[in-house]
Structure formats: structure tokens, C-alpha cells
One Martini backbone bead per residue (centre of mass of N, CA, C, O) as a GRO file, in nm:
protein
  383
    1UNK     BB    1  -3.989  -3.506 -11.884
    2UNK     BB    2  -3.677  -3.484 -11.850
    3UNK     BB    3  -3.446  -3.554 -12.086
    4UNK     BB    4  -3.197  -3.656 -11.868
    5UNK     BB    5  -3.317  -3.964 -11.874
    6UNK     BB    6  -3.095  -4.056 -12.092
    7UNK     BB    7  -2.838  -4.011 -11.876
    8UNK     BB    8  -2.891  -4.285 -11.727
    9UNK     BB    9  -2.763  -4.613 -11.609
   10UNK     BB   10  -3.066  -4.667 -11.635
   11UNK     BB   11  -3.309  -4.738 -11.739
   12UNK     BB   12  -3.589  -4.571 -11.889
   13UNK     BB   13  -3.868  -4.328 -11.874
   14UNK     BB   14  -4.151  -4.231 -12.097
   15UNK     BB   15  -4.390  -4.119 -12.043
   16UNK     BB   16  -4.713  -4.038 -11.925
   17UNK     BB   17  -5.011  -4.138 -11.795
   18UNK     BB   18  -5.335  -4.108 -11.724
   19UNK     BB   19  -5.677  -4.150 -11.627
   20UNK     BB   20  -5.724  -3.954 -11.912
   21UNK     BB   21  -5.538  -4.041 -12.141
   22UNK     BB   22  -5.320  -3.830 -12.089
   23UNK     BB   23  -5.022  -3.718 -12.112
   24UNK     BB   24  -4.794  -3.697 -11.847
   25UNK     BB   25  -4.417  -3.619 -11.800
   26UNK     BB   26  -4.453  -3.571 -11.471
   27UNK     BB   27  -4.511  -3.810 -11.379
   28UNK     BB   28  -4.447  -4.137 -11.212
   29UNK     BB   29  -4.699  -4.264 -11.337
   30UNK     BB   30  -4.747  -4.486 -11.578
   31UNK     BB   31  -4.565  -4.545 -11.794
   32UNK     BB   32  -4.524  -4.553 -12.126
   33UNK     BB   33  -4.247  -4.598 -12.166
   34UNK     BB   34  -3.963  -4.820 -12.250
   35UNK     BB   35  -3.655  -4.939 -12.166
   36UNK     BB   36  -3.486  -5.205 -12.249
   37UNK     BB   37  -3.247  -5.434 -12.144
   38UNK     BB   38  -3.090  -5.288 -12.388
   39UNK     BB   39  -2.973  -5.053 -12.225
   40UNK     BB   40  -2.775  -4.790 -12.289
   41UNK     BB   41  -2.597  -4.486 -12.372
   42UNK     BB   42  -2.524  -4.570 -12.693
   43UNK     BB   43  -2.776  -4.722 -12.824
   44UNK     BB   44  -2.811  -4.872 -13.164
   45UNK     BB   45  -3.078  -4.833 -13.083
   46UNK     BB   46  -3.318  -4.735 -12.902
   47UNK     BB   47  -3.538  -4.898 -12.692
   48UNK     BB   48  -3.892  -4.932 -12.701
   49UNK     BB   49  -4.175  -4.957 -12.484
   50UNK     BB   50  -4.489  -5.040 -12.426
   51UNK     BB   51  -4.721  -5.011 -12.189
   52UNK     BB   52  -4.941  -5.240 -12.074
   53UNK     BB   53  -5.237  -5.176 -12.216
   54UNK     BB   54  -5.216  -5.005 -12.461
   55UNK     BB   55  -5.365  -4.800 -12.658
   56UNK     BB   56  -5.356  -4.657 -12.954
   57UNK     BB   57  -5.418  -4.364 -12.861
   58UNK     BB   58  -5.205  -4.376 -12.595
   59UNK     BB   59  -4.942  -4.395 -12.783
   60UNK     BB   60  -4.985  -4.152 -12.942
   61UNK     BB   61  -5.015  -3.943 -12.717
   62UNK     BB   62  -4.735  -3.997 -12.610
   63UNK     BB   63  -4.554  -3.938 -12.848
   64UNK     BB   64  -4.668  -3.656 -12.918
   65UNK     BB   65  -4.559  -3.547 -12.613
   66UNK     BB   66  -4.263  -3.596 -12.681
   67UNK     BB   67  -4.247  -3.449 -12.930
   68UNK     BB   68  -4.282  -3.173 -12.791
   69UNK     BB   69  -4.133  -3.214 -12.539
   70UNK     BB   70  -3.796  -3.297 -12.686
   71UNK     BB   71  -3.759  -3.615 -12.613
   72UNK     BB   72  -3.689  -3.728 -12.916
   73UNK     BB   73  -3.487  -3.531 -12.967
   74UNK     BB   74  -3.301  -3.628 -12.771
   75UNK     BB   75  -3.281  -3.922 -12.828
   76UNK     BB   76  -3.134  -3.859 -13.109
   77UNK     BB   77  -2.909  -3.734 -13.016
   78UNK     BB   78  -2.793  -3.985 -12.860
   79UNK     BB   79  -2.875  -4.267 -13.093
   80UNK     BB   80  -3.009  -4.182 -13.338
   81UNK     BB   81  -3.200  -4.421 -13.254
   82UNK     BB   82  -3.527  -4.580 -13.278
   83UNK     BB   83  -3.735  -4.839 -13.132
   84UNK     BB   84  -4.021  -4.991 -13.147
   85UNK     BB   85  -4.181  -5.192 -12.963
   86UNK     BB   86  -4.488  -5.378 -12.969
   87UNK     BB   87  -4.702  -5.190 -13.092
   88UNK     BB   88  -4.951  -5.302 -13.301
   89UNK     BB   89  -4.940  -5.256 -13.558
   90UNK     BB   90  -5.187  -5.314 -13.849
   91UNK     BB   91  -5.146  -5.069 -14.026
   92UNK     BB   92  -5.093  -4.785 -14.260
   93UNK     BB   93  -5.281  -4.627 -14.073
   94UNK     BB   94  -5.147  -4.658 -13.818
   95UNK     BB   95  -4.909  -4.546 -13.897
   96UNK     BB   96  -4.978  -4.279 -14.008
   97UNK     BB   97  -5.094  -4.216 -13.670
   98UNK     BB   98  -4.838  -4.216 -13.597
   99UNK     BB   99  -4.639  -4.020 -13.763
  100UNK     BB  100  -4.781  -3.765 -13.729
  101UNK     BB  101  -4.773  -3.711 -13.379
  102UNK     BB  102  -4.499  -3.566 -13.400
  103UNK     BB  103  -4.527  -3.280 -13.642
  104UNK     BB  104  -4.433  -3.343 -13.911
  105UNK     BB  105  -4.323  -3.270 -14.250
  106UNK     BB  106  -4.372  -3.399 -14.487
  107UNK     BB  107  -4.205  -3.486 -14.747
  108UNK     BB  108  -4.089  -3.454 -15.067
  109UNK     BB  109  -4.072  -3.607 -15.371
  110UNK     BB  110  -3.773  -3.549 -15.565
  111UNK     BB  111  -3.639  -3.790 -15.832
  112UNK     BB  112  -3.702  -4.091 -15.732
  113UNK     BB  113  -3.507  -4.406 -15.817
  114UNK     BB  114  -3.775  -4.550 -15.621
  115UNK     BB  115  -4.004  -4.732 -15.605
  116UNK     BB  116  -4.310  -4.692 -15.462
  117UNK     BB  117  -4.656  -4.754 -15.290
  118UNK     BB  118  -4.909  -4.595 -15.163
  119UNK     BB  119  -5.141  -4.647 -14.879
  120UNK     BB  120  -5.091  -4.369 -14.710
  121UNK     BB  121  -5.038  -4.107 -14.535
  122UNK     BB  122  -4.717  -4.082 -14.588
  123UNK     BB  123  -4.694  -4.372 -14.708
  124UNK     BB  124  -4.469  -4.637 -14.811
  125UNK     BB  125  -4.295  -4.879 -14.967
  126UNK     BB  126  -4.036  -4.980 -14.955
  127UNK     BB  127  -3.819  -5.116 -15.108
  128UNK     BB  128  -3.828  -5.335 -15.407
  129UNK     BB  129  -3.667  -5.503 -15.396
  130UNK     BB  130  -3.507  -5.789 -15.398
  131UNK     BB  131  -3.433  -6.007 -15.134
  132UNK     BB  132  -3.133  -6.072 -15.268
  133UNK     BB  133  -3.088  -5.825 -15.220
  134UNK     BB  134  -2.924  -5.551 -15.098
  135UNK     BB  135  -2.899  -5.250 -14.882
  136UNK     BB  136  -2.672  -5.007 -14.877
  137UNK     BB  137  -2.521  -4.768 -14.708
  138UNK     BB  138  -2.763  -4.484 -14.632
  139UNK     BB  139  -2.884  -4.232 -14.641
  140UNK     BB  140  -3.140  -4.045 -14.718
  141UNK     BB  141  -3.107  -3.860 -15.001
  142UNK     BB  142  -2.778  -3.826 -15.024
  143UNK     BB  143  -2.828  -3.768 -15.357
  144UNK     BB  144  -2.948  -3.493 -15.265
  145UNK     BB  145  -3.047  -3.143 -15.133
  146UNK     BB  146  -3.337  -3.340 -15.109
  147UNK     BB  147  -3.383  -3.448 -14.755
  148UNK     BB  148  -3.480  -3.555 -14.489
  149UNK     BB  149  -3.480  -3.598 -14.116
  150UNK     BB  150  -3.724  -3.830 -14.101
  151UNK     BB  151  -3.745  -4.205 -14.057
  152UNK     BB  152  -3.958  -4.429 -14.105
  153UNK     BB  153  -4.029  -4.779 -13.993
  154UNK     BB  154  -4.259  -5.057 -14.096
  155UNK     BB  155  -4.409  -5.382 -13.971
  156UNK     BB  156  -4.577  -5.548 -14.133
  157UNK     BB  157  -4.420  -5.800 -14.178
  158UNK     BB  158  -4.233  -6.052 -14.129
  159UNK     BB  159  -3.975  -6.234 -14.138
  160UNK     BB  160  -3.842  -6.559 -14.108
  161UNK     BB  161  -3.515  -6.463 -14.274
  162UNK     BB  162  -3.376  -6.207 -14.182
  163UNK     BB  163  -3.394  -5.846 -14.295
  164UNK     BB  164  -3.234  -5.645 -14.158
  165UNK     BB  165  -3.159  -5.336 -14.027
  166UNK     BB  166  -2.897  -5.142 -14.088
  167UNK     BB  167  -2.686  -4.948 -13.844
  168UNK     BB  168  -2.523  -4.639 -13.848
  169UNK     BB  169  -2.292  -4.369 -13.751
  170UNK     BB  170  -2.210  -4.082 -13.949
  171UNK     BB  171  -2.018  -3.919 -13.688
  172UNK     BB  172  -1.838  -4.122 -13.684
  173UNK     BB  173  -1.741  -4.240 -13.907
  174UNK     BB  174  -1.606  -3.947 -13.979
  175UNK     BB  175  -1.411  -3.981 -13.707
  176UNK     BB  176  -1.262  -4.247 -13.849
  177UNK     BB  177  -1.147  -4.154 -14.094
  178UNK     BB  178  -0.984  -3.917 -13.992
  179UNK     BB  179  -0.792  -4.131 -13.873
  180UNK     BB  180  -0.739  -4.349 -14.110
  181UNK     BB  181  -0.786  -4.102 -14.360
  182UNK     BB  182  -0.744  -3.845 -14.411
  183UNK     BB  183  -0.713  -3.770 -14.701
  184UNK     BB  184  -1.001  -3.833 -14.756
  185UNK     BB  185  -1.125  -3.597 -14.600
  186UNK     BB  186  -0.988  -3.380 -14.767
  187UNK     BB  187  -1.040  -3.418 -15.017
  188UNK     BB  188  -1.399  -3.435 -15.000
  189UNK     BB  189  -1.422  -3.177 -14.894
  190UNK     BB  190  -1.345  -3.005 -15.126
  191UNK     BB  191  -1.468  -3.184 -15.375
  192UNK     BB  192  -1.673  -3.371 -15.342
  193UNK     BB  193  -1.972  -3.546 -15.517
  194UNK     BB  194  -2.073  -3.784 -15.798
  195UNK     BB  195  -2.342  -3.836 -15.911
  196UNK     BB  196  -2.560  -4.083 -16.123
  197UNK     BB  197  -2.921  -4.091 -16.293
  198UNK     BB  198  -3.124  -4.334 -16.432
  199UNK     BB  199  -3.404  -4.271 -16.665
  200UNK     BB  200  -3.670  -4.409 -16.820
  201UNK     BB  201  -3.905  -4.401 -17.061
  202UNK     BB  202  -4.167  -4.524 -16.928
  203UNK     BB  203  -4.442  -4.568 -16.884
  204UNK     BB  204  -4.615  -4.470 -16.560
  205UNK     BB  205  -4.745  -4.775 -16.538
  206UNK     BB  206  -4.479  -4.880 -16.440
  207UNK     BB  207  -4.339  -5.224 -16.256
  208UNK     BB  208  -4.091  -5.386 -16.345
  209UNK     BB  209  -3.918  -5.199 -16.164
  210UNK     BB  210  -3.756  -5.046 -15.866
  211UNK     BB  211  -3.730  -4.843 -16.043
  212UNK     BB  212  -3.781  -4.504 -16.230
  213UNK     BB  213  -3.924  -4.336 -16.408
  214UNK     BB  214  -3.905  -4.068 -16.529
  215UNK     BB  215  -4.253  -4.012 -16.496
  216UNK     BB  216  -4.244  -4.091 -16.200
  217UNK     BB  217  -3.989  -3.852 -16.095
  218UNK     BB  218  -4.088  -3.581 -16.303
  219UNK     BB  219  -4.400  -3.560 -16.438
  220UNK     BB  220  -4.622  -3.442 -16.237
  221UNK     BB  221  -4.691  -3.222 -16.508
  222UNK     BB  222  -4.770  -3.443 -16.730
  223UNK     BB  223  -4.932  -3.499 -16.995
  224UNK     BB  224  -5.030  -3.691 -17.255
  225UNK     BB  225  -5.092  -3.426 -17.428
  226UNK     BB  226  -4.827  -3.354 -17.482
  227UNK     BB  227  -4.544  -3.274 -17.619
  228UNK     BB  228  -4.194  -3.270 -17.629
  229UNK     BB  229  -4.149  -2.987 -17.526
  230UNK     BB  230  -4.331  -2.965 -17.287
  231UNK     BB  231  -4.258  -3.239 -17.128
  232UNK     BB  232  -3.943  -3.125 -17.120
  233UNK     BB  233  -4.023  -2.840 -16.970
  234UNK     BB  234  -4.131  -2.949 -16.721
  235UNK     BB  235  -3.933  -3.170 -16.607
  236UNK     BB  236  -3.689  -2.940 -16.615
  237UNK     BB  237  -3.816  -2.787 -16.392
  238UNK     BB  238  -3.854  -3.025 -16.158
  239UNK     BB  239  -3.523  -3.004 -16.148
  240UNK     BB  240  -3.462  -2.735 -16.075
  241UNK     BB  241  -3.547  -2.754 -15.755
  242UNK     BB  242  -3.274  -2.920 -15.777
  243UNK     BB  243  -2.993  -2.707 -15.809
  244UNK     BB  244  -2.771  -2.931 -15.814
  245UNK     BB  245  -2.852  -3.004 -16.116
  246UNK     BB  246  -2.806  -3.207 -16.410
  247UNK     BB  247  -2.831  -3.269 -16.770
  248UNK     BB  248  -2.891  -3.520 -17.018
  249UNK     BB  249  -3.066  -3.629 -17.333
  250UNK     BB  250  -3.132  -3.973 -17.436
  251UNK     BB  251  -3.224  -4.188 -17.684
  252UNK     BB  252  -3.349  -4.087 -17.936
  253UNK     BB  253  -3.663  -4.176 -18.117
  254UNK     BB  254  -3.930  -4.265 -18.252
  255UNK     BB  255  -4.029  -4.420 -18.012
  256UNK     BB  256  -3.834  -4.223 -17.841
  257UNK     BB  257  -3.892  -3.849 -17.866
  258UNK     BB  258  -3.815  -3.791 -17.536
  259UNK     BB  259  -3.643  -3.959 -17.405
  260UNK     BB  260  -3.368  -3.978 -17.166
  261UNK     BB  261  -3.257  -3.945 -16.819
  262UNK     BB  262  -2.986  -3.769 -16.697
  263UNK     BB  263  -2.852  -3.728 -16.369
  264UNK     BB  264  -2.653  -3.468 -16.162
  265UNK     BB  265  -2.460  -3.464 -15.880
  266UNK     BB  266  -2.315  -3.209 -15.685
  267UNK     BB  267  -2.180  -3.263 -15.353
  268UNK     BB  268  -2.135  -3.309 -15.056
  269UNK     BB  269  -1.992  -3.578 -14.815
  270UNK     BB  270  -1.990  -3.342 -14.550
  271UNK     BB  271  -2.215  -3.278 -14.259
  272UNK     BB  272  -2.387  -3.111 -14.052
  273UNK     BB  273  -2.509  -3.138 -13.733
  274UNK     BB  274  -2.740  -2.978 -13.578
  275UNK     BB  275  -2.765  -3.067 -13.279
  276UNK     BB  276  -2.426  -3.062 -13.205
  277UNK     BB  277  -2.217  -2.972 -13.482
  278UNK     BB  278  -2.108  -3.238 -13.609
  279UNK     BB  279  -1.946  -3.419 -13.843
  280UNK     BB  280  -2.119  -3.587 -14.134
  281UNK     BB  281  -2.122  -3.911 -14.335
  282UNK     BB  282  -2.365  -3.774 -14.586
  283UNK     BB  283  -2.418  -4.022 -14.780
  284UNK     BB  284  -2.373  -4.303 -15.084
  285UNK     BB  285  -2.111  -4.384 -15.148
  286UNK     BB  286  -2.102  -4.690 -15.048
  287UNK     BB  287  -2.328  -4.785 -15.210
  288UNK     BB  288  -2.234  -4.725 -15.493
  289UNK     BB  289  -1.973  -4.903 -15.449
  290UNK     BB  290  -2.133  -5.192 -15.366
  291UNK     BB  291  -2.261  -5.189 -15.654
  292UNK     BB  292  -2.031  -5.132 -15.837
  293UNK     BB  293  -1.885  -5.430 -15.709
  294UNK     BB  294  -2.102  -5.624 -15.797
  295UNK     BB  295  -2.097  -5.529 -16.109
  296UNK     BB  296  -1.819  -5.461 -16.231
  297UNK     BB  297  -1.729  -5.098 -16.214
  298UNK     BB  298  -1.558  -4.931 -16.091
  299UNK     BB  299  -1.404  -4.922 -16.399
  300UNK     BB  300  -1.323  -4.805 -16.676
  301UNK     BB  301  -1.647  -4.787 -16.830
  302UNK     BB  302  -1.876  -4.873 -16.621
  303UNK     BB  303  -2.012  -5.123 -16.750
  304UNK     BB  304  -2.236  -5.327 -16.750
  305UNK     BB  305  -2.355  -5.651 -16.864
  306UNK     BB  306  -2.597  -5.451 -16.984
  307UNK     BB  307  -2.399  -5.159 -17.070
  308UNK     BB  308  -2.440  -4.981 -16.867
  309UNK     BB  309  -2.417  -4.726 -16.640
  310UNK     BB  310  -2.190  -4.767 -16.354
  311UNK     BB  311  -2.104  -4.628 -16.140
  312UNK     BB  312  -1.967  -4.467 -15.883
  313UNK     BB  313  -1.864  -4.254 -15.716
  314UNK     BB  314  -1.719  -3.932 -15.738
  315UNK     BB  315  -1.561  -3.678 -15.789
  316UNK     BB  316  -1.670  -3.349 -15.848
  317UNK     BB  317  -1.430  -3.371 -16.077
  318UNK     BB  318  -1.434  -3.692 -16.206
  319UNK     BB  319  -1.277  -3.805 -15.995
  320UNK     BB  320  -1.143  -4.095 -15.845
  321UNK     BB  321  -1.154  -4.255 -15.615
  322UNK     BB  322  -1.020  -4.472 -15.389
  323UNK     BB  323  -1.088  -4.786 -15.282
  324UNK     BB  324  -0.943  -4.751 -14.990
  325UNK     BB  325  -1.113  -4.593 -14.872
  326UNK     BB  326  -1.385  -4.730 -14.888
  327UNK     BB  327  -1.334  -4.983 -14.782
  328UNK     BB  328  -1.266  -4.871 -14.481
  329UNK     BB  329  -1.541  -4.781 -14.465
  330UNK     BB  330  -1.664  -5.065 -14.481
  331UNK     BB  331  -1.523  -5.149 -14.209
  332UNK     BB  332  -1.659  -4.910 -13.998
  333UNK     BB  333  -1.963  -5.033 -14.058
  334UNK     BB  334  -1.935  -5.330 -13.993
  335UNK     BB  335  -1.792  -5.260 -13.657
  336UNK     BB  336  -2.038  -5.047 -13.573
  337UNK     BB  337  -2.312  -5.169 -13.636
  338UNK     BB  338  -2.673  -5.243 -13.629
  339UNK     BB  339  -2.889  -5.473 -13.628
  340UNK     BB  340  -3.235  -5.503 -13.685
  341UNK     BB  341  -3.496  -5.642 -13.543
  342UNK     BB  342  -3.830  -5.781 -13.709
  343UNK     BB  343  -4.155  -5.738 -13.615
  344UNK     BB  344  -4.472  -5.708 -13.585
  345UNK     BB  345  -4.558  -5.354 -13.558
  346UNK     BB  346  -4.285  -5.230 -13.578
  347UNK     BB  347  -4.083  -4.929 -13.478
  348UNK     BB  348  -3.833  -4.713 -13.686
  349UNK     BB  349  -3.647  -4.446 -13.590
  350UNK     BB  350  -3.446  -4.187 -13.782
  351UNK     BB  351  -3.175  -3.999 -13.810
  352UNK     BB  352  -3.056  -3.883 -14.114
  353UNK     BB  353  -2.823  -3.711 -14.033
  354UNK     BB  354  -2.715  -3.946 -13.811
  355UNK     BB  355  -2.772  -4.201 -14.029
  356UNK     BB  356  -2.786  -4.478 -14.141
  357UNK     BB  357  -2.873  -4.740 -14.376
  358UNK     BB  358  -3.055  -5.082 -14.508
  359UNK     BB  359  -3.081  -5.406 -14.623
  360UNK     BB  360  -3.116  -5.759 -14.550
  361UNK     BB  361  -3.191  -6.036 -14.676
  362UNK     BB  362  -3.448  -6.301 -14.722
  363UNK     BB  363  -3.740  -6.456 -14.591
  364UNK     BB  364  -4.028  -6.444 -14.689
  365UNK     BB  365  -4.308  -6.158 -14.596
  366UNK     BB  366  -4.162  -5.904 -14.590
  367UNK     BB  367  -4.279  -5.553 -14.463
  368UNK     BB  368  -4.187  -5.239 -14.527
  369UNK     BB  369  -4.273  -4.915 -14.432
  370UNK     BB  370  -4.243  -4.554 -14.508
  371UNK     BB  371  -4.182  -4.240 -14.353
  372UNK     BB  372  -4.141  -3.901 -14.444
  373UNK     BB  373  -3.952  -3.600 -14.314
  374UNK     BB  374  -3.949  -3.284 -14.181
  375UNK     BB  375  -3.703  -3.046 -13.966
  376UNK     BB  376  -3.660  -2.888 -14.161
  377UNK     BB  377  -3.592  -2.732 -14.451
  378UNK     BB  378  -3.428  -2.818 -14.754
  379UNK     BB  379  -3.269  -2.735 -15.050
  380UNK     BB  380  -3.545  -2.620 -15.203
  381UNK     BB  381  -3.803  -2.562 -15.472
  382UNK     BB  382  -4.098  -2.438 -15.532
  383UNK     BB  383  -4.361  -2.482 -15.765
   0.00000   0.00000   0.00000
């Protein structure tokens, strides 16, 4: 089926399956995906749906044909995500087949500050943090040079109430920023952005914090057997691989010889978006903005209730934002979004380069897991 069906005024369909369960994109009949009544030309996201009674090989196999011939990279080109709803999809195992017919390859976690826990290839749990707390507006991978290109996420289980996904457009955000505030696209750009990441030394098997701990994140190849210079020396390693990292070792005491871990980024704040060409404001910055708000950390000197350092996000030459600025972003975030809402058995799609998202607080048994890729590879040292 040609690209340019994303074109059209009138919803399209995708992908087409043959009497031999074969997807034939050339075909007009039997469509696999169809765009429901909600498809707009702008659209974030595109829902798609699949015809009925297909079997799970044939939309595996109509995804995966979608995806070699290009139109699925289509469509995230216009819509920034996709949606597929009733997919029917009953485990990790089968998402995990549903996300691999794309073609793309595994993401690789290296300093992850979220705890996941692996269920299937390359399947992990989402954000683990509590119900009542929200996940604001962010890349994903956002404050390191080493992020997916695509991320899928999986309705496990749907909430009663809430837990919808907020989803907003990156390239707009930043078409918007530049016209609200100039000043700050200008100053943003030259100076770039500073984030840091505290990871505490707790054992390996440690799930007490929805956070990881120094050796979930970077110790991939420490032994139990290491003295601490060589696993402060492997630790080291791991992080180098993540060129524009620098890092601090903190709280050494004789109960913890190894130390805890501060990890820094100074990163870009705006990057240029591969398939259109176009500058997106692609970062955590607003996230860290309205966590450090909620904890009352705006302000020098960074410290929340029990004491910890909490900045927001500042310039990369660790001057602070102007919060009127942030403001703004988190206006043009809140005026622009789509929720998503999940049904059990639902994917979404999103284009990581060009799209935010989020997670809101919920009621009930929600579990989404997600599954993050590569495509290309960007800025990361093999180890």
C-alpha cells in the first residue's frame, strides 16, 4: 500500500492479508488495519484497528509487512504515534512477538534510574512507581545521549479509573516555545542542559524503590568477589560508555566501602528530528521541572523533606532556568496533549524523537509493559 494513504481525508486502511495469511500491501481487499472514526489528518495518535477475526500470526505478520515497506515509518512521521487498539494480545510473550515483527533492534539500558523487571525478550515492566503519582512529560531516555528510537507500550491489565497516557508532540512544543519565549530557545540552545542522577548502593536484589540502585544500573559486571577498586573500576567502565557523563562518589563509610554513585549529564535540550528535518524539544526537562515542584526543590539548595538533593533540571553550565519559562512549556504541554486511554491488550506506538509522554495516577489493577529499540544507533561505546 503506498505511504501517501496517511493522506487522505477520509480514514485510511493498512496493510492487507491474502487467503494465504500473507500480508499483500498491494491488494484492496481484506484489509489488516483499519483507522477508526477518531482518524483526523493530524491525528496523535493514529488509532489503528485490526479486521476482524484475524488470528495472531496474521497481524504479526501484517505489522511486520507494514513495517519493511516503510509505512508504519510513515505514519509516525505524520502522526507521531500509533495506537493500535484490540489487538487481543493476552502476555508478554505475545507482545513480545508483536514488537519484534517491526525489524528494530533491542535498546540496550545502560545507568536505567527506573527499575523494570524483564517478563519477556526484551518486555519489561513500565515505570513502577506508585498509582497516586503521576509520570510527567518526558522523552524517554531524555537526560543521557544513549535513548531508543521507538517505544512500545502494553496493556497488561487496564485500570478502573485513570492511568491514561499523555502524549504531546515534541517538534510542536518546540515551534511553540520559539514563539512564546524566544529567549529561552535562544539561551537553551547555546548552553544546553544539566541533569544528575543519585543512585544509592543497595544490594542487587533490592525492589524497595520503584528507583535503581547504583548496581541495577551500572554493574552489569561486578562480582560479589570485586574488592571496591575493581568494582568502582568496572562501575567506571559502564559509565563511560556514556560519553558525556561525569560522576562523583559519595557517602563512603566503612558499612559502605563501595560509596554511592551522582552521575551528570550535560546534554542538548533541542534536537533535530531525523525523518522531517525539523527541531524538537527533546528532553526531561519539564519532568524534572514538575518533580522538583512538587517536591519544593525549585530553589537553592535543592533539598527535599528527607533532605536529598533534588534540583530540576538547570543549564548546562549549572545556571539556573527561569521557572516562568518552564511554566510556559508545561502550558503548551497541557493545551496540546492527547490522553490515551487503555483497554487490556492494547499497543502503543510512539516515535521517541518526536513525542513526549507520561503516565496519570489511576484506580484498579493497571499494568503496562513497554519495549524500547533502536534505529539507528545513537551515541553510546560498546563495551
Amino acid at each position: 500500500m503506498a505511504p501517501t494513504t496517511v493522506e487522505s481525508p477520509r480514514a485510511p486502511t493498512v496493510g492487507h492479508t491474502t487467503a494465504s495469511h500473507e500480508p499483500d500491501t498491494t491488494s484492496n481487499s481484506n484489509p489488516a488495519f483499519y483507522a477508526t472514526n477518531r482518524y483526523k489528518l493530524d491525528s496523535l495518535p493514529l488509532e489503528l484497528a485490526p479486521a476482524k477475526d484475524l488470528t495472531l500470526d496474521r497481524k504479526i505478520s501484517a505489522a511486520s509487512r507494514l513495517a519493511a515497506n516503510g509505512t508504519i515509518r510513515d505514519l509516525l512521521t505524520n502522526h507521531g504515534a500509533v495506537h493500535f487498539k484490540g489487538l487481543g494480545l493476552k502476555s508478554a510473550e505475545e507482545f513480545s512477538r508483536f514488537a519484534q515483527s517491526f525489524g528494530w533492534r533491542p535498546h540496550e539500558d545502560i545507568g536505567n534510574p527506573v527499575r523494570r523487571t524483564v517478563l519477556a525478550y526484551n518486555v519489561a515492566t513500565a515505570n513502577e512507581g506508585p498509582n497516586t503519582q503521576p509520570v510527567y512529560p518526558h522523552n524517554e531516555f531524555g537526560l543521557s545521549p544513549h535513548y531508543p528510537a521507538y517505544v512500545f507500550f502494553y496493556c497488561l491489565s487496564a485500570p478502573e479509573t485513570g492511568g491514561e497516557t499523555p502524549v504531546n508532540n515534541s517538534i510542536t512544543l518546540y515551534d511553540k516555545l520559539k514563539q512564546q519565549v524566544p529567549d529561552f530557545i535562544k539561551v537553551v540552545e547555546e548552553k544546553g542542559v544539566r541533569y544528575q542522577l543519585f543512585y544509592r548502593n543497595r544490594p542487587r536484589s533490592d525492589i524497595s524503590s520503584p528507583g535503581t540502585s547504583l548496581l541495577q544500573s551500572y554493574g552489569i559486571n561486578v562480582l560479589d568477589s570485586d574488592d571496591t577498586e575493581t568494582a568502582r573500576s568496572k562501575i567506571e567502565d559502564e559509565i563511560r560508555r556514556l560519553p558525556t557523563a561525569t560522576w562523583q562518589w559519595e557517602n563512603q563509610s566503612p558499612d559502605n566501602k563501595l560509596g554511592d554513585l551522582r552521575v551528570f549529564q550535560r546534554l542538548p535540550a533541542v534536537r533535530r528530528h531525523e525523518q522531517t528535518g525539523k527541531q524538537a524539544f527533546f528532553n526531561n526537562v519539564i519532568s524534572r521541572y514538575l518533580n522538583a515542584k512538587t517536591a519544593g526543590t525549585l530553589d537553592p539548595p535543592y533539598l527535599n523533606k528527607d533532605g536529598d538533593y533534588q534540583p530540576p533540571a538547570l543549564y548546562a553550565d549549572d545556571t539556573p532556568i527561569p521557572h516562568e519559562y518552564l511554566e510556559a512549556a508545561v502550558q503548551i504541554v497541557n493545551d496540546t496533549r492527547s490522553l490515551v486511554l487503555w483497554n487490556t491488550g492494547d499497543v502503543l506506538l510512539i516515535d521517541n524523537h518526536a513525542v513526549q509522554h507520561g503516565r496519570e495516577p489511576w484506580t484498579g489493577d493497571r499494568k503496562l509493559l513497554a519495549s524500547l529499540w533502536d534505529e539507528p544507533s545513537v551515541g553510546v561505546q560498546k563495551s
